[in-house]
DSSP file (Angstrom, degrees, kcal/mol; ACC not computed):
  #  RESIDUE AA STRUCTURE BP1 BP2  ACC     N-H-->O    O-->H-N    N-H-->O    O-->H-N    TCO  KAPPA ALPHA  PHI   PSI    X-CA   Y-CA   Z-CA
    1    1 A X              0   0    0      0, 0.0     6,-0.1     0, 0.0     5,-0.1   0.000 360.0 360.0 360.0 109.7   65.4   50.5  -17.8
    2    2 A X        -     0   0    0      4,-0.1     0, 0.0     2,-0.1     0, 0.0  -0.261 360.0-101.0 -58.2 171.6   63.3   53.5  -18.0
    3    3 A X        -     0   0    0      4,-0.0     4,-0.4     1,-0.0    -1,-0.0   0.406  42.1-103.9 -67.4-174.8   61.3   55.3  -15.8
    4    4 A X  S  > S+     0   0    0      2,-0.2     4,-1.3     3,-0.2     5,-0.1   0.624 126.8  50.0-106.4 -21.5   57.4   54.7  -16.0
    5    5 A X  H  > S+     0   0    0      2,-0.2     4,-2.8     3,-0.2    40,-0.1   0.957 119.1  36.7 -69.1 -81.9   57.2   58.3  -17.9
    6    6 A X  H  > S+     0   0    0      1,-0.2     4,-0.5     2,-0.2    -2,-0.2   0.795 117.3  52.7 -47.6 -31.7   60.1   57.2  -20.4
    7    7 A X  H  > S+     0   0    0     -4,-0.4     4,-1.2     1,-0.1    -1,-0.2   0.966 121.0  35.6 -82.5 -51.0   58.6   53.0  -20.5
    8    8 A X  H  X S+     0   0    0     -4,-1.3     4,-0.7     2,-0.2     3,-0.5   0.969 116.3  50.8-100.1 -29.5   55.0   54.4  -21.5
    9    9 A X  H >< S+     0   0    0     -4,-2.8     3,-2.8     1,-0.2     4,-0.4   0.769 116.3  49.7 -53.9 -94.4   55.9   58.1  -24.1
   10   10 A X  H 3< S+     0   0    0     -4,-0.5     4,-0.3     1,-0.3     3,-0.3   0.318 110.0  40.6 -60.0 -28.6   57.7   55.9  -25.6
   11   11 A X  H 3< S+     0   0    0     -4,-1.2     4,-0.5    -3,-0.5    -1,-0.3   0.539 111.2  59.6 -72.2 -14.5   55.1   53.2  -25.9
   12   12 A X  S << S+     0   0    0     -3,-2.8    -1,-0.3    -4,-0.7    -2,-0.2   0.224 109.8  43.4-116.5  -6.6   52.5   55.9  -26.8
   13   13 A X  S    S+     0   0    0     -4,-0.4    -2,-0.2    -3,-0.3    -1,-0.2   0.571 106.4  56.2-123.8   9.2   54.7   56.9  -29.9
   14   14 A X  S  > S+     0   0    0     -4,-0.3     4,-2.3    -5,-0.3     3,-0.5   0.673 104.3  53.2 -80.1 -38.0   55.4   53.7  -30.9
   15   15 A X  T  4 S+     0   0    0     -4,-0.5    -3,-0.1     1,-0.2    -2,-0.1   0.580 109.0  60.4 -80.7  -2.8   51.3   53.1  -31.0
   16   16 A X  T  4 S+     0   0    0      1,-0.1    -1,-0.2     2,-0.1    -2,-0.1   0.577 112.7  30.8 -77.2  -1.2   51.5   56.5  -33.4
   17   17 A X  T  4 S+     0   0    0     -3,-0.5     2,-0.3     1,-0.2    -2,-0.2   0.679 129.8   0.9-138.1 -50.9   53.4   55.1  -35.8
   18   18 A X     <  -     0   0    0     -4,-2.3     2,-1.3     2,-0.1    -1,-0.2  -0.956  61.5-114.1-162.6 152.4   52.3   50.9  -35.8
   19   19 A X        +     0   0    0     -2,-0.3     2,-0.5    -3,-0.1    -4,-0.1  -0.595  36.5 160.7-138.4 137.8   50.3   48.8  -34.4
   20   20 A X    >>  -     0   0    0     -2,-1.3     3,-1.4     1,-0.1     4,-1.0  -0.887  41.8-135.2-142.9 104.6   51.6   46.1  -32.3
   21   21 A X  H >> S+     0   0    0     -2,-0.5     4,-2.7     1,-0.2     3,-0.6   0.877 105.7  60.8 -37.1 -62.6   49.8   44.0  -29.8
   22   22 A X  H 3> S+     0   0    0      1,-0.3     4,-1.7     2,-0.2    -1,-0.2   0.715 103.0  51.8 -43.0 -41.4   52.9   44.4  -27.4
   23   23 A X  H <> S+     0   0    0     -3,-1.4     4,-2.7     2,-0.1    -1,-0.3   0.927 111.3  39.7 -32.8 -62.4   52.6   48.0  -27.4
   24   24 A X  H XX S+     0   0    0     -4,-1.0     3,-1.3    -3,-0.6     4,-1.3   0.999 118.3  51.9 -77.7 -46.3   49.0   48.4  -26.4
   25   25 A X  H 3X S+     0   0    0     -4,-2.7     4,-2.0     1,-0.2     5,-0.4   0.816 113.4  52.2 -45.8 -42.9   49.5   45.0  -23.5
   26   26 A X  H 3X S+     0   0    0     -4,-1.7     4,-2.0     1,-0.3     5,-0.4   0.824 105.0  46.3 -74.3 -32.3   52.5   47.1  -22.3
   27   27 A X  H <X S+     0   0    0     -4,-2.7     4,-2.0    -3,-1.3    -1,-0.3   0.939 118.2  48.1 -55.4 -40.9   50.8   50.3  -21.7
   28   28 A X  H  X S+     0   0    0     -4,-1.3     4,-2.6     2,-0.2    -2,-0.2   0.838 109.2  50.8 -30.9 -52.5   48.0   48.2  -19.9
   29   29 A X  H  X S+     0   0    0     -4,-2.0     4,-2.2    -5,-0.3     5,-0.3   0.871 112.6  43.4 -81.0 -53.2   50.2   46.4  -17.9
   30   30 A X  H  X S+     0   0    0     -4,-2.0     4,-1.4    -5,-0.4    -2,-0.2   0.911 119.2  41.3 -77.4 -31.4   52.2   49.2  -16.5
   31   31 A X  H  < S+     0   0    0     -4,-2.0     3,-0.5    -5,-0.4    -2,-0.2   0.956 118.5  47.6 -57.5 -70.5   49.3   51.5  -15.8
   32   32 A X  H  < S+     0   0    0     -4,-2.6    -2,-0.2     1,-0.3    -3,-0.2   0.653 129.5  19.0 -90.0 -45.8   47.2   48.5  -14.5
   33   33 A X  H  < S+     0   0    0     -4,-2.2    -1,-0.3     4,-0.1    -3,-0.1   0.716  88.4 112.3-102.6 -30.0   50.3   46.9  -11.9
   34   34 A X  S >< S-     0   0    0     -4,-1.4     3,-2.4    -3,-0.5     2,-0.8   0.227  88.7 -94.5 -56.5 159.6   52.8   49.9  -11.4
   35   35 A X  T 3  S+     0   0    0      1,-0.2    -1,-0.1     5,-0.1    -2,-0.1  -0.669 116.3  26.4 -71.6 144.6   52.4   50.7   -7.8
   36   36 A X  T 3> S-     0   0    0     -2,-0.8     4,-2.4    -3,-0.1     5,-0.3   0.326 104.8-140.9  95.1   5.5   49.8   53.5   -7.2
   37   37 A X  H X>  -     0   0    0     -3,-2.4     3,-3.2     3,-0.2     4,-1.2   0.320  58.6 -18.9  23.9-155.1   48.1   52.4  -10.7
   38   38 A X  H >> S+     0   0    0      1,-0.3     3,-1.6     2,-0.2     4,-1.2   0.705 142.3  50.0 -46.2 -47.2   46.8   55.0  -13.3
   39   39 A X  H 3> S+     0   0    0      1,-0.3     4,-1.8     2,-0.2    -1,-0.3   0.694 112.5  48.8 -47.6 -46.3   46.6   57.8  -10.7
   40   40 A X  H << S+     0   0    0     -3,-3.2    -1,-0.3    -4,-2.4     4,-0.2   0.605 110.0  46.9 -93.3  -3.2   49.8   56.9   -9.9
   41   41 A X  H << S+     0   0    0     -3,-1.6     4,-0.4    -4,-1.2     3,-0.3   0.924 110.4  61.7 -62.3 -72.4   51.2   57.0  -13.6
   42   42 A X  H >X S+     0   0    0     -4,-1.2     4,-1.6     1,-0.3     3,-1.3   0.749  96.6  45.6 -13.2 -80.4   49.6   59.9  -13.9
   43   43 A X  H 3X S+     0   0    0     -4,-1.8     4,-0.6     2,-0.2    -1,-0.3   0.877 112.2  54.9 -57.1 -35.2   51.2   62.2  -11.3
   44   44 A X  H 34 S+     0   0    0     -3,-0.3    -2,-0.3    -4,-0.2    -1,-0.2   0.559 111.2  48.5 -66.8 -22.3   54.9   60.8  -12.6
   45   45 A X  H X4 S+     0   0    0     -3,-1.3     3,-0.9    -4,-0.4     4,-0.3   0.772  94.0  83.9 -98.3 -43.9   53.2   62.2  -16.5
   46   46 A X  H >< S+     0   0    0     -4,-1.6     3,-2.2     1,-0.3    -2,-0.2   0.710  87.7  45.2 -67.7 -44.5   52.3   65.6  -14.5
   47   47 A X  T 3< S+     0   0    0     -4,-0.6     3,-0.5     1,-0.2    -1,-0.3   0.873 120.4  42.7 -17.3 -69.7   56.1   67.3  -14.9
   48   48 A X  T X  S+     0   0    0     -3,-0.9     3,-2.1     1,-0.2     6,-0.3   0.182  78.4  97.4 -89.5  16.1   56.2   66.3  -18.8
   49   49 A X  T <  S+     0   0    0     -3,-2.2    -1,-0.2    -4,-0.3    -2,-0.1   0.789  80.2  54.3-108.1  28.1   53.1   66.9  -20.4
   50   50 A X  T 3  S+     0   0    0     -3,-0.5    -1,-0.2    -4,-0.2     2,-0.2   0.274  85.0 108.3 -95.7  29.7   53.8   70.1  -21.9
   51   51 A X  S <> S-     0   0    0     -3,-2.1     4,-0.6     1,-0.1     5,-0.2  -0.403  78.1-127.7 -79.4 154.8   56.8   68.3  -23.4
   52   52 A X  H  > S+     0   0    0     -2,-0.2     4,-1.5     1,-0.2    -1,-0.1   0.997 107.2  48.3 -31.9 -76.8   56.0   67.8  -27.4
   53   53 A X  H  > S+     0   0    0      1,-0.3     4,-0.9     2,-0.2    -1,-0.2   0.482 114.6  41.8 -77.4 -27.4   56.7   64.3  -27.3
   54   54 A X  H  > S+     0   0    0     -6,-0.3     4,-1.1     2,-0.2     5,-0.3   0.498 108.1  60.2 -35.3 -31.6   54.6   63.4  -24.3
   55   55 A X  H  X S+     0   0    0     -4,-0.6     4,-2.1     2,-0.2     5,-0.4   0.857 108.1  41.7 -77.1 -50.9   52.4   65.3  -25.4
   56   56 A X  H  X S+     0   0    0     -4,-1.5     4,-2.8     1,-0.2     5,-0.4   0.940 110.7  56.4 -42.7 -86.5   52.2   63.0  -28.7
   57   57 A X  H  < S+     0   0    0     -4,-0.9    -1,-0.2     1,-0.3    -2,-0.2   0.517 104.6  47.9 -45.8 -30.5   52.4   60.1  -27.1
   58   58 A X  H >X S+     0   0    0     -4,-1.1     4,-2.0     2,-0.2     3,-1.4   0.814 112.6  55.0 -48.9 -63.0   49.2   60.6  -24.5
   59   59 A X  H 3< S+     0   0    0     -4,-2.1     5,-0.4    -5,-0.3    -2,-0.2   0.983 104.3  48.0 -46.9 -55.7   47.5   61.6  -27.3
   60   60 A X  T 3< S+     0   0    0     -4,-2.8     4,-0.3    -5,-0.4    -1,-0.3   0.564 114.7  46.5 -62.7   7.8   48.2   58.5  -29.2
   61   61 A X  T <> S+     0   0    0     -3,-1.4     4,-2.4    -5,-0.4    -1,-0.2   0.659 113.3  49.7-105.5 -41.4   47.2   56.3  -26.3
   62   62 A X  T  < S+     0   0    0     -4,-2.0    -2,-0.2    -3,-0.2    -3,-0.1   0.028 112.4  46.4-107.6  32.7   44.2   58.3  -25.8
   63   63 A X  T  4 S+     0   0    0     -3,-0.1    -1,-0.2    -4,-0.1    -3,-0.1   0.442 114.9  48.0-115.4 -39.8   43.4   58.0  -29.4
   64   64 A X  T  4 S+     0   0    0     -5,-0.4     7,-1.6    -4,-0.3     8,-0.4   0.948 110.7  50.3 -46.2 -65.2   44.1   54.0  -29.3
   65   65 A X     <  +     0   0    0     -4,-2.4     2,-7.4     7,-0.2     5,-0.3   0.458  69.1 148.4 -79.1   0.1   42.0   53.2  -26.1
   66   66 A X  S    S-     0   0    0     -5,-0.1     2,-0.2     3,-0.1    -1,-0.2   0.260  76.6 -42.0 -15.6  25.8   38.7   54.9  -27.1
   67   67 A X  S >  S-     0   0    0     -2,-7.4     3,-3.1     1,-0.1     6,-0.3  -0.359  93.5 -63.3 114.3 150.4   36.1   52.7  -25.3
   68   68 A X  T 3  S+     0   0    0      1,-0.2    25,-0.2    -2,-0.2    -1,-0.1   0.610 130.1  59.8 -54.6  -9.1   36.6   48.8  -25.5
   69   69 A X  T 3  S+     0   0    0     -4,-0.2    -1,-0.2    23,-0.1    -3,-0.1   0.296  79.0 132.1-115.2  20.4   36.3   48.3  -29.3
   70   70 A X  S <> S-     0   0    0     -3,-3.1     4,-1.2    -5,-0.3     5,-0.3   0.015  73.9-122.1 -40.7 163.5   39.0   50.5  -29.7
   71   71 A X  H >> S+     0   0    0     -7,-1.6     4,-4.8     2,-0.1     3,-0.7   0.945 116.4  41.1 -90.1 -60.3   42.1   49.5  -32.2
   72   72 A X  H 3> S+     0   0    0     -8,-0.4     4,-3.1     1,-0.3     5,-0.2   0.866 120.4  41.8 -30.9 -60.7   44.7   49.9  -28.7
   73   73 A X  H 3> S+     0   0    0     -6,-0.3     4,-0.6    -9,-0.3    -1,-0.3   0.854 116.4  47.3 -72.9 -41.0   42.2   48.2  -26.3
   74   74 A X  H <X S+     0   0    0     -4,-1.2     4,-2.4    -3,-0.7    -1,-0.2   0.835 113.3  52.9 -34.4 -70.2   41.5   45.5  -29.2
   75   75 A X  H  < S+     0   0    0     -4,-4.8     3,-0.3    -5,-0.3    -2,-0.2   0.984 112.6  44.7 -40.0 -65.5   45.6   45.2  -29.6
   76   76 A X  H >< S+     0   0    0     -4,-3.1     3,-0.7     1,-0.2    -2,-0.2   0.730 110.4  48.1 -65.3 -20.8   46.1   44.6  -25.8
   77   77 A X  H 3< S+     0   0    0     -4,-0.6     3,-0.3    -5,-0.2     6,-0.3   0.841 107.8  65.4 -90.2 -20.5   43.4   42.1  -25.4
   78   78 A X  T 3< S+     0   0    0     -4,-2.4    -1,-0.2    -3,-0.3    -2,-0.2   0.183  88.4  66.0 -48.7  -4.8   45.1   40.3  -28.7
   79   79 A X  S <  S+     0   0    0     -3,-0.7     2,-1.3     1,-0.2    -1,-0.3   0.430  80.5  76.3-119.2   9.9   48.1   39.5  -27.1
   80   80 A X  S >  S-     0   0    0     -3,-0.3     3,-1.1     1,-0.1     2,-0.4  -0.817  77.4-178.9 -74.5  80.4   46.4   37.3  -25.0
   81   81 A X  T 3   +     0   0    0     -2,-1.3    -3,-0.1     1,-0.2    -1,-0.1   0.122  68.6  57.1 -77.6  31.4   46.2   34.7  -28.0
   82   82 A X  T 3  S+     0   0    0     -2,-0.4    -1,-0.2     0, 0.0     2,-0.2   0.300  90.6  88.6-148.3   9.8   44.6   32.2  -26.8
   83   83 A X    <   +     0   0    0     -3,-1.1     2,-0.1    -6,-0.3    -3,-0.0  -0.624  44.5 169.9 -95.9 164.5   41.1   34.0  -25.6
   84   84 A X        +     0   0    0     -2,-0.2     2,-0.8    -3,-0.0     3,-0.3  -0.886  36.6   8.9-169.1 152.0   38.6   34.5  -27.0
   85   85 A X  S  > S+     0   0    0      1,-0.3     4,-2.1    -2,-0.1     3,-0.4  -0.769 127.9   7.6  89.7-119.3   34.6   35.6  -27.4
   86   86 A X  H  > S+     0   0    0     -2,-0.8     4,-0.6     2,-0.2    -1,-0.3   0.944 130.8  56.5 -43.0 -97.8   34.0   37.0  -23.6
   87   87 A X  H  > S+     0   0    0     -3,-0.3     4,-0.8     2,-0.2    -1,-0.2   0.572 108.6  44.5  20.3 -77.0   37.4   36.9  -22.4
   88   88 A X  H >4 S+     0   0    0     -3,-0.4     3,-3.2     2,-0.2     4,-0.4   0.996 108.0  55.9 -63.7 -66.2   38.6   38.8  -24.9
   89   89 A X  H >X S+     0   0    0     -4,-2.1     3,-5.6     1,-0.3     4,-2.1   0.707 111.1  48.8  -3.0 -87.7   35.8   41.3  -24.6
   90   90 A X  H 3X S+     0   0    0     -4,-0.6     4,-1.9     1,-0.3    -1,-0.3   0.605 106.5  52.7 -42.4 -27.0   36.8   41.7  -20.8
   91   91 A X  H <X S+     0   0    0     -3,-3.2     4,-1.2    -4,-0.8    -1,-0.3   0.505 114.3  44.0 -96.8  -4.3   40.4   42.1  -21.4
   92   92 A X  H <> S+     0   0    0     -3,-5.6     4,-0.7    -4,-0.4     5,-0.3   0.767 115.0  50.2 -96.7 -62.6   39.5   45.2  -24.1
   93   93 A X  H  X S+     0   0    0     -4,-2.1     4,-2.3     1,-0.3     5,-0.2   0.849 114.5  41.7 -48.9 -40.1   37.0   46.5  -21.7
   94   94 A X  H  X S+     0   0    0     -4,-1.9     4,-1.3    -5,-0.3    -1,-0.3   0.996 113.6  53.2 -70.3 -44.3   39.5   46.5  -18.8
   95   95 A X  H  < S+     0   0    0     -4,-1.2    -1,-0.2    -3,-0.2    -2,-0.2   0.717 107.7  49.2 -35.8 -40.3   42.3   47.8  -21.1
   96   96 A X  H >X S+     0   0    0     -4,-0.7     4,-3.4     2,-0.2     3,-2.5   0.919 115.5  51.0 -55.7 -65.1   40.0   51.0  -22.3
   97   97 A X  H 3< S+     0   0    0     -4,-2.3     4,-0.3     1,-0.3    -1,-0.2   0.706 104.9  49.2 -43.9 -31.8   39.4   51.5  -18.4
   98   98 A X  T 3X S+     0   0    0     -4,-1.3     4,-0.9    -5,-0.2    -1,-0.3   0.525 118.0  45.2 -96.1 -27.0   42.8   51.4  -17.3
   99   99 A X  H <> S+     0   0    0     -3,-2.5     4,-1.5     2,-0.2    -2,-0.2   0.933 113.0  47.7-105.9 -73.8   43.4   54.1  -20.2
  100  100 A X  H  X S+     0   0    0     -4,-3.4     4,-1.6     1,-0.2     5,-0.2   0.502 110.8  49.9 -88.8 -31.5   40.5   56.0  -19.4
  101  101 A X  H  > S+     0   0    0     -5,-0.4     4,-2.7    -4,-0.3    -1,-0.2   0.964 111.8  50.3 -76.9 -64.4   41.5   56.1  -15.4
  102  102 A X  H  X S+     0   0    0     -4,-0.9     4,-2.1     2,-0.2    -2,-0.2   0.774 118.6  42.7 -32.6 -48.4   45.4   57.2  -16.5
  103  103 A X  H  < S+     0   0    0     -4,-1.5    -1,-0.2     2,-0.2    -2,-0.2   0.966 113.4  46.4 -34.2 -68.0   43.4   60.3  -18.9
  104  104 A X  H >< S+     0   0    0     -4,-1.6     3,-2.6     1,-0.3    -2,-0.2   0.860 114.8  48.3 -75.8 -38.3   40.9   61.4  -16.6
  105  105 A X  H 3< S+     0   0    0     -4,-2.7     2,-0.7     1,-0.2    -1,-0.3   0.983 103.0  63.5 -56.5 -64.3   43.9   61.5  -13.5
  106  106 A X  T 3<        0   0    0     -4,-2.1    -1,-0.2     1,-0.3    -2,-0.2   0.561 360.0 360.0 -70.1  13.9   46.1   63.5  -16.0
  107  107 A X    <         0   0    0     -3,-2.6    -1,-0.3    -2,-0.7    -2,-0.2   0.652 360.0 360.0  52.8 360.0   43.1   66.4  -15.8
């Protein structure tokens, strides 16, 4: 099992490259549950992110979740299959947010 650094660059070049409902839910899901949530992602990203490849990989995540009609935020609320109309809506909006919290923490 990786680390929460290793579980979400990886996740964050995998959304570089194709794009795959399982990705964006997983970044979501670990920001949004890990204990200390984005903030706490965040500080666990501050070591690596003048690494390359961290560096990538936060960019593609903060390229993905642009605002709730994003293609990431759009992806994650998509692996819900079985919302739709509102629902979904809420589940991009929250994704974007949850993205957007993780950003704004990494300064």
């Amino acid at each position: 099992m990786a680390d929460v650094v290793g579980c979400i660059a990886t996740k964050g070049l995998a959304l570089g490259g194709r794009l795959a409902e399982k990705d964006a839910y997983d970044v979501c899901a670990v920001l949004d549950n890990l204990e200390g949530g984005p903030t706490g992602v965040a500080a666990a990203f501050r070591p690596f992110v003048g690494d390359p490849l961290v560096g990538e990989s936060i960019e593609n995540i903060r390229r993905m979740f642009d605002g709730p009609d994003s293609a990431g935020a759009l992806l994650a609320a998509g692996f819900y299959s079985g919302e739709r109309g509102m629902a979904r809506d809420r589940r991009a909006t929250r994704a974007s947010s949850v993205v957007a919290a993780f950003i704004d923490a990494l300064g």
